[in-house]
HTML snippet that shows the backbone in 3Dmol.js (N, CA, C, O; Angstrom):
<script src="https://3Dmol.org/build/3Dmol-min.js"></script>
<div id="view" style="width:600px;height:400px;position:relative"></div>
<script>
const pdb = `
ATOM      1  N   UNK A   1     118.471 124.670 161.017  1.00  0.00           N
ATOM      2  CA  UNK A   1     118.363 125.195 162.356  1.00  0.00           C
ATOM      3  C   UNK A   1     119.550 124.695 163.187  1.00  0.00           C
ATOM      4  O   UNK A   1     119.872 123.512 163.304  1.00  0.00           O
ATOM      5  N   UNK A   2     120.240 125.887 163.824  1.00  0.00           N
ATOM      6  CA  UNK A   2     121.554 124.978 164.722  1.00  0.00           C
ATOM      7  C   UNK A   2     121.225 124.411 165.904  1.00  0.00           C
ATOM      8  O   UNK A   2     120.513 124.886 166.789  1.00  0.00           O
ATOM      9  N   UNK A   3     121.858 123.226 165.868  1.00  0.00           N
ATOM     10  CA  UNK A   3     121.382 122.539 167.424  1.00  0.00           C
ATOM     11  C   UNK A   3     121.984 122.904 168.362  1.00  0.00           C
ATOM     12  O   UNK A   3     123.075 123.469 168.439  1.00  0.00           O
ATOM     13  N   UNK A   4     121.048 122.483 169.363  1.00  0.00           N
ATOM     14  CA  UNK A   4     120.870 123.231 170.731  1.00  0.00           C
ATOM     15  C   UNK A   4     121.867 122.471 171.509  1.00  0.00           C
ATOM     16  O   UNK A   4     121.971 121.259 171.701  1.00  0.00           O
ATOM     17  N   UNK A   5     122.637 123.560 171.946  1.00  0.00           N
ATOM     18  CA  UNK A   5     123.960 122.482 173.391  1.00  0.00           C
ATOM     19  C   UNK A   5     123.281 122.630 174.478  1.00  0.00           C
ATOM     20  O   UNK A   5     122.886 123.719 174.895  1.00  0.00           O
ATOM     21  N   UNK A   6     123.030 121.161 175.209  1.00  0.00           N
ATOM     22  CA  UNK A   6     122.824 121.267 176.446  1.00  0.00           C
ATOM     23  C   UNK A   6     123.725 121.793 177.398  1.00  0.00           C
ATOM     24  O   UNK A   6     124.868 122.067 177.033  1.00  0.00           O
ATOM     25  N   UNK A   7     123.311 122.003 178.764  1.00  0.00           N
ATOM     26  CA  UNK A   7     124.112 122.578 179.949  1.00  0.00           C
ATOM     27  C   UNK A   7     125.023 121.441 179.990  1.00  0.00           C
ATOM     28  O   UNK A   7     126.193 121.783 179.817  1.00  0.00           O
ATOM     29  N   UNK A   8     124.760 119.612 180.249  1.00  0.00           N
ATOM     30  CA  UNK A   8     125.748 118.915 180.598  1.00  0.00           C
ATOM     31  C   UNK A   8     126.604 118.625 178.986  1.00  0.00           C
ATOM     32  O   UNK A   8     127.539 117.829 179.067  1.00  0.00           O
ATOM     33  N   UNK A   9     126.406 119.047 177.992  1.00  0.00           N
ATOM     34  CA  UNK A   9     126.654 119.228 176.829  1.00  0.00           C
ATOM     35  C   UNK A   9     128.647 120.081 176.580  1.00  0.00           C
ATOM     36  O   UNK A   9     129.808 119.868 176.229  1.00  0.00           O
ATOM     37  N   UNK A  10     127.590 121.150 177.152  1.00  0.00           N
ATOM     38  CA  UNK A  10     128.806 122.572 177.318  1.00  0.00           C
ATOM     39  C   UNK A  10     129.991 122.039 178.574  1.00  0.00           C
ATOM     40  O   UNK A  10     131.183 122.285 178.758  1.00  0.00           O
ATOM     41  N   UNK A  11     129.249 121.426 179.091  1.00  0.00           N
ATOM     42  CA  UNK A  11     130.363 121.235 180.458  1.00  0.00           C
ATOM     43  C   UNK A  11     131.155 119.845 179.671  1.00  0.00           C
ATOM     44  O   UNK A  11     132.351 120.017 179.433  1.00  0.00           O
ATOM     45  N   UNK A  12     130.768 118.982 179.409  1.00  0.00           N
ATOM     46  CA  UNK A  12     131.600 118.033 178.983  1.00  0.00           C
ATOM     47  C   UNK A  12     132.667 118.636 177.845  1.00  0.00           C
ATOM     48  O   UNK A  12     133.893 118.533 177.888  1.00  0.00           O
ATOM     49  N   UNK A  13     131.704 119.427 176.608  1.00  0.00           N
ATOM     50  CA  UNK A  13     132.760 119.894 175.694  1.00  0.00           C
ATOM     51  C   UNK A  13     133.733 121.117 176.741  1.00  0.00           C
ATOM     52  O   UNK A  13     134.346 121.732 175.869  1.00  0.00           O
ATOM     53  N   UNK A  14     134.009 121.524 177.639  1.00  0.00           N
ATOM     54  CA  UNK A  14     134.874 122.141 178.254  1.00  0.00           C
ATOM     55  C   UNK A  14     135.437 121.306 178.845  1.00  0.00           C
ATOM     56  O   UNK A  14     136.471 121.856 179.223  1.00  0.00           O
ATOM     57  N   UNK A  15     135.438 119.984 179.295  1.00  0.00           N
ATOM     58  CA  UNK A  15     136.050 119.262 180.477  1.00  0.00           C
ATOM     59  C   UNK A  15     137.055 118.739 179.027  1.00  0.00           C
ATOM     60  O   UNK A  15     138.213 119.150 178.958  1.00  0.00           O
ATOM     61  N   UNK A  16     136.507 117.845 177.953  1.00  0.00           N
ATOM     62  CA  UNK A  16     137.165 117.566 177.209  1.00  0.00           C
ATOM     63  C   UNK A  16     138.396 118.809 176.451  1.00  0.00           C
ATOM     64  O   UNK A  16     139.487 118.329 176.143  1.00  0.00           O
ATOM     65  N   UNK A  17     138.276 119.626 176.309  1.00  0.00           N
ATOM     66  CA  UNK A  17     139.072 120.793 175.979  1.00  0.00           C
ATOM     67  C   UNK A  17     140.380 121.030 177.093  1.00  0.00           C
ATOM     68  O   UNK A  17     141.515 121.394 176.789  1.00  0.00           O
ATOM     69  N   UNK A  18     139.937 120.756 178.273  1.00  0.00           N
ATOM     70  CA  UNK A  18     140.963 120.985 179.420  1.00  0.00           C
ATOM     71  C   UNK A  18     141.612 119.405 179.449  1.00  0.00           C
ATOM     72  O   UNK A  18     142.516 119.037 180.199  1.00  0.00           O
ATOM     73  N   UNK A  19     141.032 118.720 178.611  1.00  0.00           N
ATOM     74  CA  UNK A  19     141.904 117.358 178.783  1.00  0.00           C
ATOM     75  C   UNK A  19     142.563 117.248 177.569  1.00  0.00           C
ATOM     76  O   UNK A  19     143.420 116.370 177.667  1.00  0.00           O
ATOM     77  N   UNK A  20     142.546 117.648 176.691  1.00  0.00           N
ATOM     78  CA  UNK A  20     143.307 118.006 175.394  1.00  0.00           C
ATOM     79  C   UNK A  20     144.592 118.932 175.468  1.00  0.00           C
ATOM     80  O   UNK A  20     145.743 118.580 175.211  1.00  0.00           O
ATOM     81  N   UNK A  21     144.150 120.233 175.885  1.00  0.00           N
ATOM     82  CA  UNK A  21     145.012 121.059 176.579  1.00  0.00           C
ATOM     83  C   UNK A  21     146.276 120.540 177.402  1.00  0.00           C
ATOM     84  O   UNK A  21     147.452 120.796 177.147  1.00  0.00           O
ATOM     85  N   UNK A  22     145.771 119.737 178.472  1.00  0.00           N
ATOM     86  CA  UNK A  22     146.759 119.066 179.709  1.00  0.00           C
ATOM     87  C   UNK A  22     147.760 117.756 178.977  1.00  0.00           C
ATOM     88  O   UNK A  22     148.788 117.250 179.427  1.00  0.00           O
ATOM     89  N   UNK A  23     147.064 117.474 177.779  1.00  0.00           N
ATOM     90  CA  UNK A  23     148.043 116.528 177.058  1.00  0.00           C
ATOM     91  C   UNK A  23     147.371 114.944 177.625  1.00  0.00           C
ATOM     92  O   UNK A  23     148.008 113.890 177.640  1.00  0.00           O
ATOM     93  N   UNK A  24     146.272 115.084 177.964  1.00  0.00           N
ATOM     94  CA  UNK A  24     145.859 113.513 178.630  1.00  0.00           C
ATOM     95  C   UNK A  24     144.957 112.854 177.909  1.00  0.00           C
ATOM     96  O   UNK A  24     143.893 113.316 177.498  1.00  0.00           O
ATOM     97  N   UNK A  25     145.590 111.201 177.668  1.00  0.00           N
ATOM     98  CA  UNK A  25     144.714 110.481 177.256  1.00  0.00           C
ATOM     99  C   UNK A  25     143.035 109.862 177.588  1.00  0.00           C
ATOM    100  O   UNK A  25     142.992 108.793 178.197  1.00  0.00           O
ATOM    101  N   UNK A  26     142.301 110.220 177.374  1.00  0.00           N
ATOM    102  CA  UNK A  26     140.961 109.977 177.181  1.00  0.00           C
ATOM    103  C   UNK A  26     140.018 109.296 176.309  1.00  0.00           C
ATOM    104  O   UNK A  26     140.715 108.928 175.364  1.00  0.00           O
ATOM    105  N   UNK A  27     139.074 109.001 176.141  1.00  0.00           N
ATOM    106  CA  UNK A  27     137.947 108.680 175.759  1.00  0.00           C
ATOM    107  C   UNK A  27     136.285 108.705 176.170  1.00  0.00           C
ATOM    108  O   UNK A  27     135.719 108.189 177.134  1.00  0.00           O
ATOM    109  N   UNK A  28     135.820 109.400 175.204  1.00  0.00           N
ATOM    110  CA  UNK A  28     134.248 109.895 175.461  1.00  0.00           C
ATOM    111  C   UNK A  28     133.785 108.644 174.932  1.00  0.00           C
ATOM    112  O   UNK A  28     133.804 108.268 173.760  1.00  0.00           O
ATOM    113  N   UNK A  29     133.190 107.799 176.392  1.00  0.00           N
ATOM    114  CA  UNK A  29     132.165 106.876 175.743  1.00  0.00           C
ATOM    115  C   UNK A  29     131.142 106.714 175.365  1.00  0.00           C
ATOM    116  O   UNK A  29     130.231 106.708 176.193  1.00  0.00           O
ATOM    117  N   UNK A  30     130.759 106.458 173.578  1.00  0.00           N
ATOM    118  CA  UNK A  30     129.382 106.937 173.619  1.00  0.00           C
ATOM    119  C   UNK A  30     128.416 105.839 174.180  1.00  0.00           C
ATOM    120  O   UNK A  30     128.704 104.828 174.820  1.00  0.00           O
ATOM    121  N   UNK A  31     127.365 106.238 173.830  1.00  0.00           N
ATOM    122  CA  UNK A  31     126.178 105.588 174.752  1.00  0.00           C
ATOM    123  C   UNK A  31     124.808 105.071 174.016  1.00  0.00           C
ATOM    124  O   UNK A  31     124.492 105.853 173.119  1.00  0.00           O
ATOM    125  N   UNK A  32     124.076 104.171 174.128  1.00  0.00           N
ATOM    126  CA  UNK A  32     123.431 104.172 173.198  1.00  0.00           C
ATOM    127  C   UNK A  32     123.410 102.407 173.068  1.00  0.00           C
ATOM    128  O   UNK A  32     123.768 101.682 173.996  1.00  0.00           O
ATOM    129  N   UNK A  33     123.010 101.991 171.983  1.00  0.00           N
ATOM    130  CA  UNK A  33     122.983 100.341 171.477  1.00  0.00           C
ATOM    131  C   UNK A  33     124.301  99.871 171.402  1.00  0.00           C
ATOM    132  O   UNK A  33     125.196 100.358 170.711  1.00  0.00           O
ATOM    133  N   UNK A  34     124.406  98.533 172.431  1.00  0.00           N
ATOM    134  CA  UNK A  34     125.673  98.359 172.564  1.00  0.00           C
ATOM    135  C   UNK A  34     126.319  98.360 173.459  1.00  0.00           C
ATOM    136  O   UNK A  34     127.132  97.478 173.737  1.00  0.00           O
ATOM    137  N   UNK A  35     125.999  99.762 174.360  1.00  0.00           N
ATOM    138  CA  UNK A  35     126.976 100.510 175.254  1.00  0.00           C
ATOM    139  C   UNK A  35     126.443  99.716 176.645  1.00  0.00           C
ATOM    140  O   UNK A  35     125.351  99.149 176.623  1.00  0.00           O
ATOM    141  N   UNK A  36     127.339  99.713 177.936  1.00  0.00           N
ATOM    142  CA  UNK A  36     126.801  98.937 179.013  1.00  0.00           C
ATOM    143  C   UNK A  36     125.611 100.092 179.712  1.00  0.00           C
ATOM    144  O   UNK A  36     125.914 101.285 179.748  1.00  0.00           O
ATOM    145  N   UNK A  37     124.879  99.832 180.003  1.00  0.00           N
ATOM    146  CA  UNK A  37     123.744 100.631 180.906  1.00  0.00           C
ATOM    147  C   UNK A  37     125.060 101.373 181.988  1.00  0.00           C
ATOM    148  O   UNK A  37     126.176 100.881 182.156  1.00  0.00           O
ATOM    149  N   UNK A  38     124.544 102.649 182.613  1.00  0.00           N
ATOM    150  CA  UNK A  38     125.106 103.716 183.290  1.00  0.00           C
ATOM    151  C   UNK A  38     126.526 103.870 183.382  1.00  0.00           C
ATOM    152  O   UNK A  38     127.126 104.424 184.303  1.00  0.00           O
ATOM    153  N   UNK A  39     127.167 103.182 182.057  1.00  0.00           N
ATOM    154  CA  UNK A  39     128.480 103.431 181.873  1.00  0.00           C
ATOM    155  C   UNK A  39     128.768 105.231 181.736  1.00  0.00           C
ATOM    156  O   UNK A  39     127.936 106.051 181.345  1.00  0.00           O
ATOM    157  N   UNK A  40     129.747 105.428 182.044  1.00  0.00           N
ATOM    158  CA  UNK A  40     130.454 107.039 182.567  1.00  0.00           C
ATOM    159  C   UNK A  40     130.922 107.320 181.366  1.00  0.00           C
ATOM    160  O   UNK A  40     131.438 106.580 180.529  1.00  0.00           O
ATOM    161  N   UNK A  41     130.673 108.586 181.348  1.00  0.00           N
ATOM    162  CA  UNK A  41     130.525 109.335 179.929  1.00  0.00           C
ATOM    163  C   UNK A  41     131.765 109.504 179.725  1.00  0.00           C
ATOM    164  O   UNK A  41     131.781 109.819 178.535  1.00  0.00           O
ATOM    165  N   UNK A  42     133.252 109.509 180.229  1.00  0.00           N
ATOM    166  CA  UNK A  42     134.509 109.375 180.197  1.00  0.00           C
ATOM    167  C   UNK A  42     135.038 108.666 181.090  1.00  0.00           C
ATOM    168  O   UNK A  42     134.777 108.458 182.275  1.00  0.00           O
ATOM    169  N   UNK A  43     136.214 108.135 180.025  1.00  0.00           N
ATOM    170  CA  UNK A  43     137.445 107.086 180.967  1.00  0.00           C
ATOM    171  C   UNK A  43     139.211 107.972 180.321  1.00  0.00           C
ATOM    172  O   UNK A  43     139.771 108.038 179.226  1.00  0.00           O
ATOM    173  N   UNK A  44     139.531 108.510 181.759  1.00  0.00           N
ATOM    174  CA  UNK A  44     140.732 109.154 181.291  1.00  0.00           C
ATOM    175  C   UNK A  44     141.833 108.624 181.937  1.00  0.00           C
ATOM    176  O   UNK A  44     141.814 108.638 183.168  1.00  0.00           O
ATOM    177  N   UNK A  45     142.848 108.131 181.325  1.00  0.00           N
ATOM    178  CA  UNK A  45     144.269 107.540 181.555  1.00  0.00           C
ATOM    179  C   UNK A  45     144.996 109.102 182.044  1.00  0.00           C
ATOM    180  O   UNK A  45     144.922 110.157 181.414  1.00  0.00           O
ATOM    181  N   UNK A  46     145.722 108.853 183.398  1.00  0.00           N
ATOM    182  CA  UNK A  46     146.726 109.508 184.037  1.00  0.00           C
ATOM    183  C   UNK A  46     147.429 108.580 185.195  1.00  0.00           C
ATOM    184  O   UNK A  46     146.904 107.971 186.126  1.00  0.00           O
ATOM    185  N   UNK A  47     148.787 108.690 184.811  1.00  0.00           N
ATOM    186  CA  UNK A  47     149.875 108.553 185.610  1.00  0.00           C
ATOM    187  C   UNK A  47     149.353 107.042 185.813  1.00  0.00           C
ATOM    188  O   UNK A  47     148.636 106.927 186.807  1.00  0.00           O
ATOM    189  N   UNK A  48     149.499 106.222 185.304  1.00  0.00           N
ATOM    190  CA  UNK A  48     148.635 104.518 185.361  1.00  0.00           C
ATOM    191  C   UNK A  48     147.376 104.465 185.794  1.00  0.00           C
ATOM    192  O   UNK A  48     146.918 103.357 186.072  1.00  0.00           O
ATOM    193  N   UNK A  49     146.438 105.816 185.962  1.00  0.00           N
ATOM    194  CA  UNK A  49     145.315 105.202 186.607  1.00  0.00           C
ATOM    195  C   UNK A  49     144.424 105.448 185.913  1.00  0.00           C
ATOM    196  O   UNK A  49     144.585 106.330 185.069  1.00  0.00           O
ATOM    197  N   UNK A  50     143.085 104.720 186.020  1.00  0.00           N
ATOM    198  CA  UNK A  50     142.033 105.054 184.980  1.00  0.00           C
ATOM    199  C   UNK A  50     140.958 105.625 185.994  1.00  0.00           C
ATOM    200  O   UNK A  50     140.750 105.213 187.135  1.00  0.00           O
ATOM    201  N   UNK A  51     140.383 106.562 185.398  1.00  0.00           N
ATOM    202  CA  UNK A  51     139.918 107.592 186.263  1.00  0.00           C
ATOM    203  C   UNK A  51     137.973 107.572 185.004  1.00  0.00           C
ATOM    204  O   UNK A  51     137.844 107.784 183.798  1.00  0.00           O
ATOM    205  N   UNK A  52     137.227 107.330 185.754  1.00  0.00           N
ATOM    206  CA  UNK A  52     135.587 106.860 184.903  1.00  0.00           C
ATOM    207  C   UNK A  52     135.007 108.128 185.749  1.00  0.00           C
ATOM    208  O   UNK A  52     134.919 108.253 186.970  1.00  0.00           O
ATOM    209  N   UNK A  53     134.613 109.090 184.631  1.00  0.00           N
ATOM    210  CA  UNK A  53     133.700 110.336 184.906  1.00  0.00           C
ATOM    211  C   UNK A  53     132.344 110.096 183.827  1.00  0.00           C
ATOM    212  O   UNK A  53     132.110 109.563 182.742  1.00  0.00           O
ATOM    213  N   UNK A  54     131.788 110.705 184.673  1.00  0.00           N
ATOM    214  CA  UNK A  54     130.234 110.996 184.530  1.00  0.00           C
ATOM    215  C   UNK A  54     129.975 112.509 185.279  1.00  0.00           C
ATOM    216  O   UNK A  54     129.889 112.910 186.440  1.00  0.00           O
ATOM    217  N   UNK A  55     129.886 113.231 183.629  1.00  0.00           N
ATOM    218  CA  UNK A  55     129.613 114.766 183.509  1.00  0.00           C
ATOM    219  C   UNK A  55     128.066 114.772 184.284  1.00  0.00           C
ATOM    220  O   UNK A  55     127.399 113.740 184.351  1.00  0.00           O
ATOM    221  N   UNK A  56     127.672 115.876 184.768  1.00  0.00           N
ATOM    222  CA  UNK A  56     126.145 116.231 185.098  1.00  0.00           C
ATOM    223  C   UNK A  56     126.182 117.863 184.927  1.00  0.00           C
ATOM    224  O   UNK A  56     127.272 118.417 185.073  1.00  0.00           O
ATOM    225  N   UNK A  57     125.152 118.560 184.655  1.00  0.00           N
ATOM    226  CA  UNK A  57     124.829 119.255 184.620  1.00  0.00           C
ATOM    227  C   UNK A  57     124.697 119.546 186.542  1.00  0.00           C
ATOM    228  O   UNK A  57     124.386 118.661 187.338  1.00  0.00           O
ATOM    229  N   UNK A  58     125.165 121.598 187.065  1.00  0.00           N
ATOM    230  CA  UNK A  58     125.094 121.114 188.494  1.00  0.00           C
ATOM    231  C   UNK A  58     123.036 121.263 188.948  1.00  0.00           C
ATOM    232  O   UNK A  58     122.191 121.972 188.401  1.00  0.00           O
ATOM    233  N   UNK A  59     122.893 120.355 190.016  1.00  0.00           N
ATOM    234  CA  UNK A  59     121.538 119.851 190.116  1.00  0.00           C
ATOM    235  C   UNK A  59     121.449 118.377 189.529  1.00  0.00           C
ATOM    236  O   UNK A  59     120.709 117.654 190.196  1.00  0.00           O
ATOM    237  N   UNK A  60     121.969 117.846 188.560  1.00  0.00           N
ATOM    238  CA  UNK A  60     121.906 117.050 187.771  1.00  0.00           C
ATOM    239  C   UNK A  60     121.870 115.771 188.883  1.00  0.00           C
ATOM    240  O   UNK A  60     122.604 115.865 189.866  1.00  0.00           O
ATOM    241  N   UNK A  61     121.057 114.638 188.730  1.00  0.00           N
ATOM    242  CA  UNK A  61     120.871 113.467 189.184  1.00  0.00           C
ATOM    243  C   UNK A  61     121.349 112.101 188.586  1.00  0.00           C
ATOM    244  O   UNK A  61     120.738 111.781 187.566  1.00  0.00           O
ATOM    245  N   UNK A  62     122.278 111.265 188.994  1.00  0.00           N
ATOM    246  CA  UNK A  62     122.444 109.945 188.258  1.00  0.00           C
ATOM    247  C   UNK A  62     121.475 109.412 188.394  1.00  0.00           C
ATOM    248  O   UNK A  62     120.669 109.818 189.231  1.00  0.00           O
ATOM    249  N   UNK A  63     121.185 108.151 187.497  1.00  0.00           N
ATOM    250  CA  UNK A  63     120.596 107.317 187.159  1.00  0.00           C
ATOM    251  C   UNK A  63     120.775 105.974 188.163  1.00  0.00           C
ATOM    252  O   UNK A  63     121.889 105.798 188.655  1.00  0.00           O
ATOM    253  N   UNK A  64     119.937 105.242 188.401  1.00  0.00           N
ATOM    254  CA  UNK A  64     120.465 104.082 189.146  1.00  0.00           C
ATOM    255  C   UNK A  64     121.392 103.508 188.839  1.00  0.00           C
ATOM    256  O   UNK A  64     122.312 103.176 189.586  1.00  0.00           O
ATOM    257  N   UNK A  65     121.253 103.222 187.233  1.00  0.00           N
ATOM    258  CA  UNK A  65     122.552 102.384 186.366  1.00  0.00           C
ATOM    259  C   UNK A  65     123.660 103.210 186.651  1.00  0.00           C
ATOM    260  O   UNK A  65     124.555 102.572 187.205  1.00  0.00           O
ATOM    261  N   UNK A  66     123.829 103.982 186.534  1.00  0.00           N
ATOM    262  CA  UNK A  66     125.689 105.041 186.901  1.00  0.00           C
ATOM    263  C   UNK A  66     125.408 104.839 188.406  1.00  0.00           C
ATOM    264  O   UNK A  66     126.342 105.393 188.985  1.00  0.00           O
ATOM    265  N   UNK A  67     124.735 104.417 189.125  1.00  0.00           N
ATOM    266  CA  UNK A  67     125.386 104.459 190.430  1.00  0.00           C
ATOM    267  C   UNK A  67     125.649 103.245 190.585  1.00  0.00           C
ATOM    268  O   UNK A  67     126.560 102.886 191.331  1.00  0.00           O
ATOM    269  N   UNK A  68     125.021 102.542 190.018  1.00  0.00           N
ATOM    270  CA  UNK A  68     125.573 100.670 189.715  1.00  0.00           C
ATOM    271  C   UNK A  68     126.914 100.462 189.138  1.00  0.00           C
ATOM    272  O   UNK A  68     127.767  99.657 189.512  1.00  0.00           O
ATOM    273  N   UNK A  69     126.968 101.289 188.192  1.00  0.00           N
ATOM    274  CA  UNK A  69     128.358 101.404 187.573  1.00  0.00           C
ATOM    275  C   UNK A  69     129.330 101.682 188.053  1.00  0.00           C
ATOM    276  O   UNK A  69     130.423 101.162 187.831  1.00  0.00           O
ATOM    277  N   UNK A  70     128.930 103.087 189.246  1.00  0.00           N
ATOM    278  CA  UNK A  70     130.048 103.703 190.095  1.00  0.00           C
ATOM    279  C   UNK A  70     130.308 102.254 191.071  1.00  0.00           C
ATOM    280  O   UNK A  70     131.428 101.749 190.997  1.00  0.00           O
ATOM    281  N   UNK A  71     129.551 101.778 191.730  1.00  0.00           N
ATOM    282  CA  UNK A  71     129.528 101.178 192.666  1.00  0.00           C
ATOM    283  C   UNK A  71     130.472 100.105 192.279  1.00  0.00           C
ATOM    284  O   UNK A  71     131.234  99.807 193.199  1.00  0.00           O
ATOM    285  N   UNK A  72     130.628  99.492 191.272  1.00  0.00           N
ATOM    286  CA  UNK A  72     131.176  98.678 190.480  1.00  0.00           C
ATOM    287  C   UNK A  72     132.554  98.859 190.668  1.00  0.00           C
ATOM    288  O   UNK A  72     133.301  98.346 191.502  1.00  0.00           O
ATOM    289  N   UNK A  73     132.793  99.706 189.723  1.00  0.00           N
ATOM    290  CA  UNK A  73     134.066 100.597 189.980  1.00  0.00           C
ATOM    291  C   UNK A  73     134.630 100.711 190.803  1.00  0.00           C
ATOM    292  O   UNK A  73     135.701 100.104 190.839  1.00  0.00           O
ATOM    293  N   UNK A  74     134.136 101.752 192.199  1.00  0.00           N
ATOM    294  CA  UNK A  74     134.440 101.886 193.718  1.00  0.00           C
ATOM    295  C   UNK A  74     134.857 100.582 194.452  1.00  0.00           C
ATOM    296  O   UNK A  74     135.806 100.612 195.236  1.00  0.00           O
ATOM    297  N   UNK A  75     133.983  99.131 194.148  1.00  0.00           N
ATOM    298  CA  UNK A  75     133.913  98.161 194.718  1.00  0.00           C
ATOM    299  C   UNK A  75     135.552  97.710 194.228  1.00  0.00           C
ATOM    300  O   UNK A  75     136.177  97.079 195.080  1.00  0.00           O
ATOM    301  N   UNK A  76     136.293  98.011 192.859  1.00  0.00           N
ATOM    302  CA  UNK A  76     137.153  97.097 192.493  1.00  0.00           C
ATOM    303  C   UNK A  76     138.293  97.879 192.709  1.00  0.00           C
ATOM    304  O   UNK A  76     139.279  97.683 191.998  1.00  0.00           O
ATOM    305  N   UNK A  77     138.313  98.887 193.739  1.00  0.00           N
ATOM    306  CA  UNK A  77     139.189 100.282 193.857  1.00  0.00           C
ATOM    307  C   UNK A  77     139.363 101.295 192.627  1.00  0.00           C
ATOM    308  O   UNK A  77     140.468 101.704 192.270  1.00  0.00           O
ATOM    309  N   UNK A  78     138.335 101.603 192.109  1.00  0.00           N
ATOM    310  CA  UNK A  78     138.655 102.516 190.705  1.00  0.00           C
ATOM    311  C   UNK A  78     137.892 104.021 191.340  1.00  0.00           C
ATOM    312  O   UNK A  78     137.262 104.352 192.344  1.00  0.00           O
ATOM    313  N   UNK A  79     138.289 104.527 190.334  1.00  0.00           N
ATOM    314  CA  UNK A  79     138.220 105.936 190.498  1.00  0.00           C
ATOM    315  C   UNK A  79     137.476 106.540 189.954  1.00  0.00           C
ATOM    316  O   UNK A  79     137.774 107.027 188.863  1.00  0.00           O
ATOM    317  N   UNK A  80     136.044 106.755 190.603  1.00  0.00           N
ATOM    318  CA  UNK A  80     134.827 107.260 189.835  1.00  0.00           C
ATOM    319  C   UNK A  80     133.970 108.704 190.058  1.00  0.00           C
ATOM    320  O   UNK A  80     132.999 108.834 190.803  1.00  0.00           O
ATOM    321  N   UNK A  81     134.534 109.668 189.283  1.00  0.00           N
ATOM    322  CA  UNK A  81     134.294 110.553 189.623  1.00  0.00           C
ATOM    323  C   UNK A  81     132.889 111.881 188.914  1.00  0.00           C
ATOM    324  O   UNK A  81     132.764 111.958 187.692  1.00  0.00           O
ATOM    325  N   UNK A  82     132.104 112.666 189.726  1.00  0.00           N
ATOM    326  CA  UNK A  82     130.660 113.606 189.120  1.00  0.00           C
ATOM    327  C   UNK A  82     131.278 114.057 188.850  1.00  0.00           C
ATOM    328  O   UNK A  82     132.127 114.211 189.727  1.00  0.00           O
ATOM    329  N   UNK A  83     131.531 114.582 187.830  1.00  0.00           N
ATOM    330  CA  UNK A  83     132.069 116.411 187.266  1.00  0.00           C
ATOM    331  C   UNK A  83     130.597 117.382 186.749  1.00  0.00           C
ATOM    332  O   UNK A  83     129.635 117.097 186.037  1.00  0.00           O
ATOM    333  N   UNK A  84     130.881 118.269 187.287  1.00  0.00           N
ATOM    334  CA  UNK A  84     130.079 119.342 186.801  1.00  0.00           C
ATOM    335  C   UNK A  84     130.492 120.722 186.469  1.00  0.00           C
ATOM    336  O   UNK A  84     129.875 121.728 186.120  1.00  0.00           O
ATOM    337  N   UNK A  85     131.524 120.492 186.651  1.00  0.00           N
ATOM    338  CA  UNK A  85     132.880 121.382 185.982  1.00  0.00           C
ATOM    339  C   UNK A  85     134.356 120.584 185.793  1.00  0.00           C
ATOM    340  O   UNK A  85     134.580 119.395 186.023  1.00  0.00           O
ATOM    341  N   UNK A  86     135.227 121.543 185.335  1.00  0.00           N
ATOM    342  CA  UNK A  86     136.360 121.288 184.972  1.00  0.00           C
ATOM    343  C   UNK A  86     136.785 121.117 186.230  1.00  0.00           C
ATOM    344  O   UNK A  86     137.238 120.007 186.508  1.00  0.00           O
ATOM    345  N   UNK A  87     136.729 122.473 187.589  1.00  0.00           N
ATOM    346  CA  UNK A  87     137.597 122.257 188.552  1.00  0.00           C
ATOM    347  C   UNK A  87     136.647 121.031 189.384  1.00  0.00           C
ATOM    348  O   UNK A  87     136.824 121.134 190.598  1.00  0.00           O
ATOM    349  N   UNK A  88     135.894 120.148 189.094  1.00  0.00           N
ATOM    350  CA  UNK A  88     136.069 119.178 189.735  1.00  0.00           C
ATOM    351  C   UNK A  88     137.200 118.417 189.390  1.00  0.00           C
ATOM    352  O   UNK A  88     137.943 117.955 190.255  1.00  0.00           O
ATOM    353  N   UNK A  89     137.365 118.269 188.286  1.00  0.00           N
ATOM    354  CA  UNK A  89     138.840 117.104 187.885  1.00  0.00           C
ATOM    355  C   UNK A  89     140.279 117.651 188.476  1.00  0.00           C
ATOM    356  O   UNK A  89     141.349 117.148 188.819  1.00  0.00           O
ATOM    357  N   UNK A  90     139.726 118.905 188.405  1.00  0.00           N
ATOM    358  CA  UNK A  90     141.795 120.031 188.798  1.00  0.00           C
ATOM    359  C   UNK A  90     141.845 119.293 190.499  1.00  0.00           C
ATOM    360  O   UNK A  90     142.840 118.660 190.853  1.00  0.00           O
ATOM    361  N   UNK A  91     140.429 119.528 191.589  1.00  0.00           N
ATOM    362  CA  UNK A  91     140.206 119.183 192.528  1.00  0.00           C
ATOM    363  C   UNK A  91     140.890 117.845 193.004  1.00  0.00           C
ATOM    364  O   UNK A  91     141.711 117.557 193.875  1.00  0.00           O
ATOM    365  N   UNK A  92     140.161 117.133 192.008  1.00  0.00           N
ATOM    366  CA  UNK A  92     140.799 115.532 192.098  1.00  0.00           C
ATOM    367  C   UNK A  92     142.501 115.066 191.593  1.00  0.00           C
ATOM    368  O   UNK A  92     142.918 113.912 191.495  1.00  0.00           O
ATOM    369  N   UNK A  93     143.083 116.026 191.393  1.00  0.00           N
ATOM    370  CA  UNK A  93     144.264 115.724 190.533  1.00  0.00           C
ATOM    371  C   UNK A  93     144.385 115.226 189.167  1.00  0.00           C
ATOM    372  O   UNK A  93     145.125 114.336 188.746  1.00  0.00           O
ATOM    373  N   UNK A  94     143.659 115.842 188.633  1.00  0.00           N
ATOM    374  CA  UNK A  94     143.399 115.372 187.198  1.00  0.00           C
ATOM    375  C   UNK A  94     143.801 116.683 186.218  1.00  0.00           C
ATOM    376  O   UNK A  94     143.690 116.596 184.995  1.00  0.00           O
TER     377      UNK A  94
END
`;
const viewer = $3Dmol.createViewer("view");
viewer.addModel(pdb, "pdb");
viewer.setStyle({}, {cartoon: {color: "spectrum"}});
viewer.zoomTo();
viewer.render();
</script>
């Protein structure tokens, strides 16, 4: 039986495709045992900066932990951004 792509599924495999495309370094962090609680489902290197996204489906709600995480981030001047599409990242200069 083929498995089922979720909505925030499809949007990440498109965000990742437009970051392949653009020639930019990335990484999809997986998640799971191991991984830090509400860590961001991507960390993408541009122009020296590291840029921590967390895909959602749109409607989609973070978790306390990703807003702990964001907050984290935000707190140390980093760059933490919702995508729920691609043109959120084009938006942001990404």
């Amino acid at each position: 039986m083929p498995k089922t792509v979720t909505p925030e599924t499809a949007i990440k495999n498109s965000i990742k495709s437009y970051l392949n495309l653009k020639g930019y370094f990335f990484y999809h962090n997986l998640q799971g045992l191991g991984s830090a609680r509400g860590l961001a489902d991507l960390t993408i290197l541009k122009d020296g900066k590291v840029y921590w996204v967390e895909v959602k489906r749109p409607g989609g709600k973070q978790s306390d932990y990703q807003k702990l995480f964001q907050q984290h981030i935000e707190d140390e001047g980093g760059i933490y951004i919702v995508a729920t599409s691609v043109q959120d990242l084009i938006d942001r200069g990404i």
